[in-house]
C-alpha positions in Angstrom: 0.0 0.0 0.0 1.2 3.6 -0.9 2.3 5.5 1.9 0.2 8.6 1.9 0.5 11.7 4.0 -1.5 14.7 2.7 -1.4 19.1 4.1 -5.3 20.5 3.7 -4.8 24.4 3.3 -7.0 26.0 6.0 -5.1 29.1 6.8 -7.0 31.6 4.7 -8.6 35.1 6.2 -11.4 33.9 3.5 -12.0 37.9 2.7 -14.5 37.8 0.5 -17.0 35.6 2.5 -16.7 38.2 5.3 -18.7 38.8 7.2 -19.0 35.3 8.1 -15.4 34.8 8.3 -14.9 37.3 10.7 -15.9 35.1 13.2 -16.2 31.2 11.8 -13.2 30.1 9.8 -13.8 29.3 6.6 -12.6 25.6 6.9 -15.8 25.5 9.4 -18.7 26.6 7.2 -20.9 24.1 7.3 -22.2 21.9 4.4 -25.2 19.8 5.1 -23.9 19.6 9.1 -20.3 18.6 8.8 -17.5 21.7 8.3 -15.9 22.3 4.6 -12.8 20.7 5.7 -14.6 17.4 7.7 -15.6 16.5 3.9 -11.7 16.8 2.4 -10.1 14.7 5.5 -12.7 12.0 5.7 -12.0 11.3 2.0 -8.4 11.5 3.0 -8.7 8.8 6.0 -10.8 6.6 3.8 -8.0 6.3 0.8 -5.6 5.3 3.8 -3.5 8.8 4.2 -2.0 8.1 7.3 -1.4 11.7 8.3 -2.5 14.5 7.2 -1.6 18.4 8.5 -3.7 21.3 8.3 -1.8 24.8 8.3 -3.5 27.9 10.5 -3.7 31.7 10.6 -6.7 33.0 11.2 -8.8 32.0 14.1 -7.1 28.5 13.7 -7.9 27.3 17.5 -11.3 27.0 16.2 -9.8 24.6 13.5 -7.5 22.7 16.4 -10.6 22.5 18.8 -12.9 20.8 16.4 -10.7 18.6 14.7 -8.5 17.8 17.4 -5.4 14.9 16.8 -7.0 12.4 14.7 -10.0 12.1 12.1 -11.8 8.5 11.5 -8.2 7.3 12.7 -6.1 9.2 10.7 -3.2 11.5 12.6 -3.5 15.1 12.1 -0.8 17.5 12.6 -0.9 21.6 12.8 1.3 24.2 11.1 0.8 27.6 12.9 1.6 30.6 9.9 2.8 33.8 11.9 2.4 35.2 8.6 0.1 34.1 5.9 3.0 31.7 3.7 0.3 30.9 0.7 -0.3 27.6 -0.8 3.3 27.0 -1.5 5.0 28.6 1.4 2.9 26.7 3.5 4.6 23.4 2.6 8.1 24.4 4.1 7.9 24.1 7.2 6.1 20.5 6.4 9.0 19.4 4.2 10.4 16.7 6.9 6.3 15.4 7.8 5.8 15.3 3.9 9.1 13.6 2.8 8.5 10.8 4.8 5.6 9.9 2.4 6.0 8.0 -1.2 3.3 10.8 -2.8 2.0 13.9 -0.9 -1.2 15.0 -1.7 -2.0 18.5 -0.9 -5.8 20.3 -1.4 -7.4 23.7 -1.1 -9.6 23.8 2.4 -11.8 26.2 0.9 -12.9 23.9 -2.2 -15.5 21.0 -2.3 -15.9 17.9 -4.6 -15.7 14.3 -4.3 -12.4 13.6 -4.3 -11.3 11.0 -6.6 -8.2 10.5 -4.7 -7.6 6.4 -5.5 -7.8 7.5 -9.0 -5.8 10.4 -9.0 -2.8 8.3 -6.7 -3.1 5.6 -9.2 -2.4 7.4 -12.3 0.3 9.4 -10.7 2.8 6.5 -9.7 2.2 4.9 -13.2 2.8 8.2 -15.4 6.3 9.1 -13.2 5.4 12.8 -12.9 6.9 15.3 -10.5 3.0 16.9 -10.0 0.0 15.6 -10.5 -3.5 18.3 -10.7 -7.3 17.4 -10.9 -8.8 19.7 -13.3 -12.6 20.7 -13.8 -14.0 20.5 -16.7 -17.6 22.0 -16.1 -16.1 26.3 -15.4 -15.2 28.1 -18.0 -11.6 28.3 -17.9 -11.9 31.9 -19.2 -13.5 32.9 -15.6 -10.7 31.6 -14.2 -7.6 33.5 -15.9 -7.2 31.1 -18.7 -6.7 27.9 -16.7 -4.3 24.8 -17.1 -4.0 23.9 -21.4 -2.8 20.2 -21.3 -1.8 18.4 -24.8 -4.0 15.3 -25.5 -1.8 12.7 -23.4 -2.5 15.3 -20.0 0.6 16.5 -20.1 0.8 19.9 -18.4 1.5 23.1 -21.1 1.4 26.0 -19.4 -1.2 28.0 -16.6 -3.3 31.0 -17.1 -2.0 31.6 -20.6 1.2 33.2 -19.4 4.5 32.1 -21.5 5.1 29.8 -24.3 3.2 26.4 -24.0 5.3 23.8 -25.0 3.2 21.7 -27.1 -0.1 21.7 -28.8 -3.1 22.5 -26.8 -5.6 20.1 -26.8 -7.9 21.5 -23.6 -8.2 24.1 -21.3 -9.3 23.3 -17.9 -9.4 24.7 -14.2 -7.1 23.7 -11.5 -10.1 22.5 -8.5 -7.2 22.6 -5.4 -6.0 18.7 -5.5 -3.0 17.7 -6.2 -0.4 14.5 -5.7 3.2 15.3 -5.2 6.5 13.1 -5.7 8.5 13.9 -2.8 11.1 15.2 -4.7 9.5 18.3 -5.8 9.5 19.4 -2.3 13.4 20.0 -2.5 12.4 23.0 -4.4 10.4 24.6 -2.2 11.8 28.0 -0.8 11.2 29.4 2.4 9.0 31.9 2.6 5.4 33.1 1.1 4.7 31.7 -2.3 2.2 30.9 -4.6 1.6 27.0 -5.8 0.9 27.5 -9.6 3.2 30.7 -9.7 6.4 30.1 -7.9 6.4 26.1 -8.5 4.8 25.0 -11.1 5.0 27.5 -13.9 9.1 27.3 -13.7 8.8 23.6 -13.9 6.7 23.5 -16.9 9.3 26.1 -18.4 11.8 23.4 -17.7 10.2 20.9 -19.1 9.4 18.8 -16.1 6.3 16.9 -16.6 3.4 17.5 -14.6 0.6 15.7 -15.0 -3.5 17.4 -15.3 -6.1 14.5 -14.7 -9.8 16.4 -16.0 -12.9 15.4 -14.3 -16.4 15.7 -14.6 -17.0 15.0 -10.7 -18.8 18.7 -9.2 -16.6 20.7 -7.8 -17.0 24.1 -6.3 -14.9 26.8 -5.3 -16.6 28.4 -2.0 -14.5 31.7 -1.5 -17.7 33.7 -1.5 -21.2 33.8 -0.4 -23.0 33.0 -4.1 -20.0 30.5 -4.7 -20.5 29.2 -1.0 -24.3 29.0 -1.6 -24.2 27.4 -4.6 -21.6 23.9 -3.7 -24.0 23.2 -0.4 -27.4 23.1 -2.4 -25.6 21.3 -4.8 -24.8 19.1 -2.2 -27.8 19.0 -0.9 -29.6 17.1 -4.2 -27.2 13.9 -2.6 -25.5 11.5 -5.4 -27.3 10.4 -8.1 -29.8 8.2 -9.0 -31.4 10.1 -5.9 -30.3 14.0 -6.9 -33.0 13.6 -9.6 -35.9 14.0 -7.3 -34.3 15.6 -3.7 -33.5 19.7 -3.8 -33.1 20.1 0.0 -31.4 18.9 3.1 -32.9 19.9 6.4 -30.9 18.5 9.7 -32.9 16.4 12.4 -32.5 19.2 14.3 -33.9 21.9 12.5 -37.2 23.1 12.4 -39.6 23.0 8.8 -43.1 24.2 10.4 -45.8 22.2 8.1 -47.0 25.6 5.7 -43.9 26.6 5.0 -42.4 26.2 1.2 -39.0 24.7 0.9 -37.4 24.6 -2.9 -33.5 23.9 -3.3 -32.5 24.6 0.6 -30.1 24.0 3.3 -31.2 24.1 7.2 -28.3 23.6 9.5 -28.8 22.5 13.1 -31.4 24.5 15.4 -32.4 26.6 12.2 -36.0 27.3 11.4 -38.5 28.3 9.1 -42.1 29.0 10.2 -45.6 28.5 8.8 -45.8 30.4 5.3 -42.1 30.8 4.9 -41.1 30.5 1.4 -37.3 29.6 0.6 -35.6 29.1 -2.6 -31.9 28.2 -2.8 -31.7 29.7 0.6 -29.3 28.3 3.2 -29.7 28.5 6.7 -27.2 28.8 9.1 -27.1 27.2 13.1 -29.4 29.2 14.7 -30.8 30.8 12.2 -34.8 31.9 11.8 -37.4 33.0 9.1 -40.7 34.1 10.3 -43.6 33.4 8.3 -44.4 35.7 5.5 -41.3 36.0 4.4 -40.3 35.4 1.0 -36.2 34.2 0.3 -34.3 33.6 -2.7 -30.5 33.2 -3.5 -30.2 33.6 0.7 -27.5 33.0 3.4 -29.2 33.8 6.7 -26.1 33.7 9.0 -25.5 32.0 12.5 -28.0 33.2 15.4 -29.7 35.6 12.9 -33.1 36.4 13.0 -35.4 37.8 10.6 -37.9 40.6 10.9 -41.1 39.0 9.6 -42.4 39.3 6.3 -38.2 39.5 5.1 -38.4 40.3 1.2 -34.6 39.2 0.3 -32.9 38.1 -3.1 -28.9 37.8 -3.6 -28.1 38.8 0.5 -26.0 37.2 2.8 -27.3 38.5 6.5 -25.4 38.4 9.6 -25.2 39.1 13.1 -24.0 42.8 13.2 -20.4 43.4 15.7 -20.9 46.0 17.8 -17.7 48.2 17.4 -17.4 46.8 14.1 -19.2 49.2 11.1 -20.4 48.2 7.6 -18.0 47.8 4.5 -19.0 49.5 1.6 -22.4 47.8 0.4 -23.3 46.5 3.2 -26.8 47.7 5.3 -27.4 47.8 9.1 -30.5 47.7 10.3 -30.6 47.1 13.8 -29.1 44.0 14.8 -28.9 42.3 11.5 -26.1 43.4 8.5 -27.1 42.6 4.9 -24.4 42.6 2.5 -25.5 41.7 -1.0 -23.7 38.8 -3.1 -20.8 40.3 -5.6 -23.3 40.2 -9.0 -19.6 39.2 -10.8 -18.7 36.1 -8.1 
């Protein structure tokens, strides 16, 4: 069996999911009752990765406290960043916990998808490359400054159409934040903040080292802000086919669905609740959140402990708690306790 140790990046500020994030780290959003990064190191435990380390910045005790040492059995370790070091400086001071491994795997915190980690592991060993990357093939590459062109075999070309692509461009796909690493590579990692695709990978493509993309169809979702956030929990919501053909929503045990209300693609987290003649669409609902009846929600976070005035009229709003001390960004409303801050129309 391989031996696998894997790093989850969960250090971000997640800035553009604030307000949230001000107070809940973004590895600890919830999807369907378990936090963004529970989903990423279960599927890490269940390929066999016997440890894995998650590095921490902002309000990372809340990380440490709910994760704690191990996962389904698996060891977890902790890299404490001073400094935000980025997705490549944040392997440095892992070098010697990653080295002992025969492939590191290394994933965003802040993405979701079901990881096809077996798959990605195997083709790795057998192709011999330094790197290998899981691209999506749903985005449009173009949204996401050009994305990763491989030739037809999957050999790596070039990122985000900068430099000369060595080769002919078969595809254009986006880099979803999982990767598989040949120990090796991690001799050239500098010290110091850096940048995965920018300050590693780009000067080994111009080199000619051989990276490997593997494209999937699997959904994936980047969830660095509210619309994007939104959008990968209803889709995990619908549940894995056949069954996402007929289910929208997931409500927890422990939330509350008063019979009248009107539930269509939505997300009710623990202790949530929507009353008699509520109607939600794509609306996600936070612990502790409430909607009175008569209110009417579309394209909707309603944020931890928040609770609506009744007869809410909202479309395309996150709403939160508001700090005292703490005044509105630009955009964003107060109106007594609550702060509404509408989704970016371009995320």
């Amino acid at each position: 069996m391989t031996r696998l140790r894997a790093l989850v990046l969960t250090a971000g500020r997640g800035a553009r999911l604030r307000p949230l994030t001000d107070t809940i780290p973004k590895p600890l959003l919830p999807i369907a009752g378990e936090p963004i990064a529970a989903h990423t190191l279960s599927c890490l435990a269940r390929v066999g990765c016997e440890a894995t380390a998650m590095n921490l910045h902002h309000l990372g005790d809340q990380v440490r406290q709910r994760f704690g040492s191990s996962c389904e059995g698996m060891a977890l370790e902790y890299s404490e960043e001073t400094e935000l070091l980025g997705t490549l400086g944040a392997l440095y001071p892992l070098r010697d916990f990653l080295a002992e491994a025969e492939a590191v795997v290394v994933i965003n915190g802040d993405s979701y998808c079901p990881w096809p980690l077996k798959w990605m592991i195997r083709k790795h060993l057998a192709s011999g490359a330094a790197a290998t990357l899981l691209l999506a093939t749903g985005p449009n590459a173009d949204r996401y400054g050009g994305g990763v062109a491989i030739d037809r075999q999957g050999r790596i070309l070039g990122f985000r159409g900068a430099g000369a692509e060595r080769g002919e461009v078969a595809r254009r796909h986006v880099f979803a934040g999982a990767q598989i690493l040949s120990p090796r590579v991690l001799r050239h990692v500098p010290e110091g903040p850096g940048d995965t695709v920018g300050d590693l990978y780009m000067p080994m493509v111009e080199r000619g080292s051989f990276l490997l993309g593997l494209p999937t169809r699997r959904r994936w979702h980047d969830l660095g802000t509210p619309r994007r956030y939104l959008n990968g929990v209803l889709d995990f919501a619908r549940g894995r086919w056949p069954g996402r053909l007929l289910r929208r929503s997931w409500v927890s045990p422990r939330a509350a669905a008063e019979r009248g209300s009107r539930l269509r693609g939505v997300c009710l987290e623990a202790d949530s609740a929507a009353e008699r003649g509520a109607v939600l669409e794509r609306v996600l609902l936070l612990p502790g959140a409430k909607v009175p009846s008569g209110s009417h929600l579309r394209d909707t976070i309603v944020g931890p402990q928040a609770v609506l005035p009744a007869n809410s009229r909202l479309e395309g709003r996150l709403v939160t708690l508001a700090r005292e001390g703490v005044p509105p960004a630009a955009g964003d409303s107060r109106v007594g306790d609550l702060l509404y801050t509408p989704f970016d129309p371009a995320s």
